[in-house]
N, C-alpha and C positions, 0 to 999 in steps of 0.2 A: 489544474493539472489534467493535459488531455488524455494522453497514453502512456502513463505508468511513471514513474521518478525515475532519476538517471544514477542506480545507487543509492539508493535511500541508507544499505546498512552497510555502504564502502566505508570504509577510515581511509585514503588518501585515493591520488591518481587518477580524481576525476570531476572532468571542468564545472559540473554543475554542485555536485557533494562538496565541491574545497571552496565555493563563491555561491554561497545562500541567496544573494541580492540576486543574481547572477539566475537561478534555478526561481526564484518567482516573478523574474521577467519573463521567463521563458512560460511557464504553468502559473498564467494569472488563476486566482481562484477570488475576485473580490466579492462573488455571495457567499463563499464556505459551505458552498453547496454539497461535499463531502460528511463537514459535521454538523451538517442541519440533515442529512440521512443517518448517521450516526445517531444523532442525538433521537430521531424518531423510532428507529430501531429499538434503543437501552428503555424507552418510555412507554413505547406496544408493550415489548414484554417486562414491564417492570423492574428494571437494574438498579440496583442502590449505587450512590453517589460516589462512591470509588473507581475510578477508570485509570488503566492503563493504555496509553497510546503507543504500541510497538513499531520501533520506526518512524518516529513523530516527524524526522524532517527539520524545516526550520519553524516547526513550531503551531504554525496556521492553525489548525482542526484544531490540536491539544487545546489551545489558548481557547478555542470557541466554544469549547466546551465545558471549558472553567466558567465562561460568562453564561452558558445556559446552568449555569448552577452545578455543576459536576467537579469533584475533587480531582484534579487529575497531575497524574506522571507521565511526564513526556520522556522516551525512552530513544536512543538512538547510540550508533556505532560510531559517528562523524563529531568530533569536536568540536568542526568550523562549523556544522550544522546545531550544532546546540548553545555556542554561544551565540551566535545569529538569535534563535530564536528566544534566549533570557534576557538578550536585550531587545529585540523588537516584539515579540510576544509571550509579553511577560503573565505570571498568574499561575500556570503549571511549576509543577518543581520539575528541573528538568537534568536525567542522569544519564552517562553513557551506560549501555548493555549490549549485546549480543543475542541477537531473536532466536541463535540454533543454540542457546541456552543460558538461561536468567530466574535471580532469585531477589525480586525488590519490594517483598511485603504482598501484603494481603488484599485482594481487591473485588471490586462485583460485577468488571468487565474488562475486557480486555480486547482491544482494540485495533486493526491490522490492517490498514489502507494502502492502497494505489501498489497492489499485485508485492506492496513487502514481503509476502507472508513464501512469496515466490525465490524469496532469495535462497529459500531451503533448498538446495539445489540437489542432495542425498537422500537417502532414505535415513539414513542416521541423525541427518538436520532435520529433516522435520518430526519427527520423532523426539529428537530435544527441545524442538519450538513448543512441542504439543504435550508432552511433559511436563514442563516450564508452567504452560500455561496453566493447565490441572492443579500445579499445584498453586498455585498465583490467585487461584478465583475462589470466593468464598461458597460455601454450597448453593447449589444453583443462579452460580454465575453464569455470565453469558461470553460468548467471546465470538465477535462481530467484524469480522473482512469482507474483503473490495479485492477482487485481482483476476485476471486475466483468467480466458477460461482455453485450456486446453484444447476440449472434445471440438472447440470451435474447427480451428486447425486439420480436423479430421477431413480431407477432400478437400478441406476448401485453398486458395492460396492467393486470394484478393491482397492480402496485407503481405505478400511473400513477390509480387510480382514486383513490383518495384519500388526504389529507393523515396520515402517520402521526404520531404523539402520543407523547413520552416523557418523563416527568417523574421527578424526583429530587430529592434534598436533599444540599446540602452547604455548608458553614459557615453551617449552622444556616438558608439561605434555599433555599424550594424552586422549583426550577426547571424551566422548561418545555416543551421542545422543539417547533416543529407544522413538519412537513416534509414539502413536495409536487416531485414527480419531473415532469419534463414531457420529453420528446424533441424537443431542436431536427435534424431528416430533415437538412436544409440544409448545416450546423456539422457532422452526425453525434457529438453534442452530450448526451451526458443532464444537463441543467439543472436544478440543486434550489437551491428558496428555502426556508430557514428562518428561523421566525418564533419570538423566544427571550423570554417573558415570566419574573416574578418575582414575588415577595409580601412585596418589598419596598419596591413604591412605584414603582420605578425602569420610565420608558418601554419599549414592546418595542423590541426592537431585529431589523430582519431585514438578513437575510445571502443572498449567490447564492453558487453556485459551479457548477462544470461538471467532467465527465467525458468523456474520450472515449471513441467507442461501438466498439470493435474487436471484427472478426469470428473467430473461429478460423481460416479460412484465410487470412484479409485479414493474422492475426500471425504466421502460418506463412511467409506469402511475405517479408510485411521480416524475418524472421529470417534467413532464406536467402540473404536481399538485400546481409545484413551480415555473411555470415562466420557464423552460430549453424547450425548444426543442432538440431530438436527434440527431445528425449530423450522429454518429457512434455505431452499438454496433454490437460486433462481437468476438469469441472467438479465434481468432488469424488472421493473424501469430501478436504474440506479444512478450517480453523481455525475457517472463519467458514457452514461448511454445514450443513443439519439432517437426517441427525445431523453433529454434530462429527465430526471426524477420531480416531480413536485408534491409541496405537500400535501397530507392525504390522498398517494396512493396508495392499493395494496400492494405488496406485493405479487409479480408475477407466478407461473409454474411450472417456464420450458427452463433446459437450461442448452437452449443451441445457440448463442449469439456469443459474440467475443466475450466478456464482463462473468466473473460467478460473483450472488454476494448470497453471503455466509451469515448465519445466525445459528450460532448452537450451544444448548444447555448444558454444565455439567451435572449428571443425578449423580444423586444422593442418595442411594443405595446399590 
């Protein structure tokens, strides 16, 4: 997965959410390079075997992380995407929930990949995500994302100037992606339409979706707000940064590049 899921927490209306085959042609991920930083993350700071993966998707990381020895619940809004992943990535128990708020047992981390944690699009949503989670983690838990950094956005508009273009082949038709970024100030809002053609006849079909734009310190103060202290926040090296993350790095400690990833404790007093 290059730049973020198309929907991770949609339930319908959208091309890569309603056809999981469909969305890991698109975001090969065949090292699990996501939950092989995951998993290094929960093991620096000591996370016990219970994980939640909020937004699991079709499964990929959840599952990888079952085979690194981790208990885990695969969580998601998308039904197509969850049966997808019980049967191709099997190991997790895997449940529908809602990340702007959920109650599925007790855990020692919790989990929030590829800019999910972005669907919180309110202040009222993330604030239920972040609740949610509090109450979710057993005392100094950890709860560990991946997603898109805001403050990047600030002047810059490399990623804003023009439509990016990816095309690919799978079952046998190829396929087209054209995808333009636009920043609704307002909302605090990054807004992308995709425009998804074929060469099989078949109308375009486009798609909107949004992100929210959180600051580094704007995610420092609700973490605080909620019980977390920050262990980590830093804009790489992480799964989806150039270069990729490899093992034993440390962590970085700017946070100006596109990417935030998140490590933070909840205390216990």
């Amino acid at each position: 997965m290059t730049s973020g899921s198309d929907g991770r927490s949609a339930s319908s209306g959208n091309l890569l959410t309603d056809n999981p085959a469909l969305y890991e042609a698109r975001f090969p991920d065949a090292e699990r390079l996501a939950a092989r930083w995951t998993e290094d993350c929960l093991r620096r700071h000591g996370a016990g075997p219970r994980v939640l993966d909020m937004g699991c998707g079709t499964g990929r990381d959840a599952a990888a992380l079952h085979r690194a020895g981790r208990t885990v619940t695969g969580a998601d809004l998308s039904e197509a995407m969850l049966a997808h992943a019980r049967t191709r990535h099997p190991g997790p128990e895997y449940v529908r929930a809602d990340l702007h708020g959920f109650d599925l047992g007790t855990f020692d981390a919790v989990v929030c990949l590829d800019s999910s944690l972005l669907y919180c699009h309110t202040n009222d949503q993330l604030d239920g995500f972040l609740t949610s989670c509090r109450k979710a983690l057993a005392p100094g838990g950890l709860l560990v994302a991946e997603m898109r950094n805001g403050a990047y956005f600030l002047g810059r508009t490399d990623l804003l100037d023009r439509p990016a273009v990816n095309e690919f082949t799978w079952q046998g038709t190829a396929h087209r992606s054209t995808t333009t970024l636009t920043v609704d100030r307002t909302a605090q809002l990054l807004r992308r339409t995709r425009v998804w053609t074929t060469d099989d006849g078949s109308p375009p079909v486009t798609q909107h979706s949004a992100w929210r734009l959180l600051f580094p310190q704007e995610l420092r103060h609700l973490l605080a707000a909620h019980g977390f202290e920050v262990l980590e926040l830093h804009d790489g090296p992480g799964p989806r940064t150039e270069p990729p993350w490899t093992e034993g790095e440390v962590p970085g400690r700017r946070t100006d590049a596109d990417r935030l990833h998140l490590v933070a404790r909840t205390l216990t007093h």
